[in-house]
C-alpha positions, -999 to 999 in steps of 0.1 A, spaced: -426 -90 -278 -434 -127 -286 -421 -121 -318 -390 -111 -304 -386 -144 -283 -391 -166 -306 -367 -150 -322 -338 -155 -301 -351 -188 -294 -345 -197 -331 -317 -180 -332 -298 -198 -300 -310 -232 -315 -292 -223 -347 -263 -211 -329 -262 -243 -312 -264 -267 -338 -239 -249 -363 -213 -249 -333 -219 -284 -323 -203 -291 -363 -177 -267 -367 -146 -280 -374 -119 -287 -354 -97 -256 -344 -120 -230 -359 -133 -214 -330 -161 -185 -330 -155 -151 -332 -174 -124 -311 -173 -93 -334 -185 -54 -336 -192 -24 -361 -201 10 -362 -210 32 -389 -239 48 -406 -273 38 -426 -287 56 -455 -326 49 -450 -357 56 -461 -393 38 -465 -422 33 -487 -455 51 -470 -488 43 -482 -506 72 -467 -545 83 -469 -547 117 -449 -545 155 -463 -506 158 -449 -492 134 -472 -458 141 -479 -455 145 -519 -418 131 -517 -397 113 -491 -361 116 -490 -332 98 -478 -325 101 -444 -285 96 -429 -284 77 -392 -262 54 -368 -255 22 -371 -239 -1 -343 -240 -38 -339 -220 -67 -328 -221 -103 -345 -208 -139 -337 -188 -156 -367 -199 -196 -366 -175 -206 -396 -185 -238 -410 -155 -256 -432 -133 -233 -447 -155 -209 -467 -188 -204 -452 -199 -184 -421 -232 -182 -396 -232 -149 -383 -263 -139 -362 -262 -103 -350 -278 -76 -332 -279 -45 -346 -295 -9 -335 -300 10 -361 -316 48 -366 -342 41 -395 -365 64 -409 -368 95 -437 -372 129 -445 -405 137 -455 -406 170 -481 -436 191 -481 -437 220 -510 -433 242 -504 -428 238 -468 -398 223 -466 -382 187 -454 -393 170 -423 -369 143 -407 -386 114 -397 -368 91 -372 -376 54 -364 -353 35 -342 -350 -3 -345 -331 -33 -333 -327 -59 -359 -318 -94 -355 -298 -104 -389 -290 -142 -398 -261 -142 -425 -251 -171 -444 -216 -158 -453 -195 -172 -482 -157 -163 -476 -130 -162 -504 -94 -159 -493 -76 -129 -507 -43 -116 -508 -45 -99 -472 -73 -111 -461 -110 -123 -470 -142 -112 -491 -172 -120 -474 -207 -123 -495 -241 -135 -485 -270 -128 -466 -302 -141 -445 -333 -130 -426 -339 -103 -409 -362 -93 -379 -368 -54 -370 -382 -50 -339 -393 -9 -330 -380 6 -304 -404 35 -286 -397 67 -306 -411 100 -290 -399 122 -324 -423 104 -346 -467 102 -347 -461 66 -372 -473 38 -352 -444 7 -358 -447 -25 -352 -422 -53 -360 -412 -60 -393 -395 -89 -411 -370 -84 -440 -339 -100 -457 -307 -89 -458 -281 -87 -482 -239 -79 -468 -209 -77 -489 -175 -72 -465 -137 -73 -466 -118 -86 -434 -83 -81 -433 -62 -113 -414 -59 -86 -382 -94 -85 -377 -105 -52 -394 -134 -51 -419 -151 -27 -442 -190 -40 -449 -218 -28 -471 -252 -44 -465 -289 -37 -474 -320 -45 -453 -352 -46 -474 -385 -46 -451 -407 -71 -467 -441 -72 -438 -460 -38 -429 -442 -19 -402 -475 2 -399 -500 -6 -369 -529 21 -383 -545 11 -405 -570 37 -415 -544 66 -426 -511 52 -428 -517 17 -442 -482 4 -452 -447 14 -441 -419 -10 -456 -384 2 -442 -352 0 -462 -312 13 -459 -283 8 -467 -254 3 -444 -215 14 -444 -198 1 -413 -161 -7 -402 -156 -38 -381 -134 -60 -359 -138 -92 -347 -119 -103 -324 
């Protein structure tokens, strides 16, 4: 939990001092997506129930954002995301197990913007902090996890957008450490958007 305020501390300084130089007449811009994550994690597991293969698991993605633009062709856009992580674990020949871990992530994007014909191509990226939210479906033990994040968008001039990005875990999500000593989350997310 300290983690987590520190967090936001950073993050409203950030905020702060990107707004106090944004240009004159470009205002910020509350935004919102919804879509889905493709996830699935690296286990490093010691105990006789192993799974021998893990598989990618489909869940929900929602999150809103604030676009800081600086100049004409970069953004700062902190977010806050909740996103269904997790996998299916596939035991032969027992079958597939879905494994669900539920996280709120605290993106920074850096966000270069390219003016197209009906609107703009977003690319960039930033930091990433995953912070576990109590699961009751699951036996893993989380804690929070630090990754980076990669997004690649298109934002039409009426405020619609259609984004890709990828979070990579880079710390160990894993709190045991006598039977499951690493988990390292990762997904890839499809979302549609609107700022407003």
């Amino acid at each position: 939990m300290k983690a987590c305020i520190k967090y936001f501390f950073v993050n409203f300084l950030l905020v702060e001092l990107i707004t106090t130089n944004v240009s004159f007449g470009q205002q910020p811009v509350i935004g919102f997506k919804v879509g889905f994550a493709f996830s699935n994690a690296t286990i490093n597991q010691t105990d006789i129930y192993s799974p021998q293969k893990s598989l990618t698991r489909t869940g929900a993605l929602f999150g809103v954002y604030l676009d800081v633009p600086s100049g004409n062709q970069f953004i700062f856009r902190p977010g806050v995301e909740l996103v269904s992580k997790g996998f299916r674990r596939k035991f032969d020949p027992y079958g597939v197990e879905p494994i669900r871990f539920t996280y709120v992530d605290f993106p920074i994007n850096i966000l270069y913007r390219k003016k197209g014909k009906k609107g703009h191509l977003l690319a960039g990226g930033g930091p990433v902090l995953d912070i576990p939210i109590r699961d009751y479906y699951t036996t893993y033990s989380l804690k929070p996890e630090f990754g980076v994040n990669g997004l690649i968008g298109y934002e039409l001039a009426i405020g619609f957008s259609l984004n890709l990005n990828y979070n990579y875990g880079l710390s160990n999500a894993s709190k045991d450490k006598q039977y499951v000593t690493k988990i390292s989350n990762h997904y890839l997310g499809v979302t549609l958007g609107y700022s407003f």
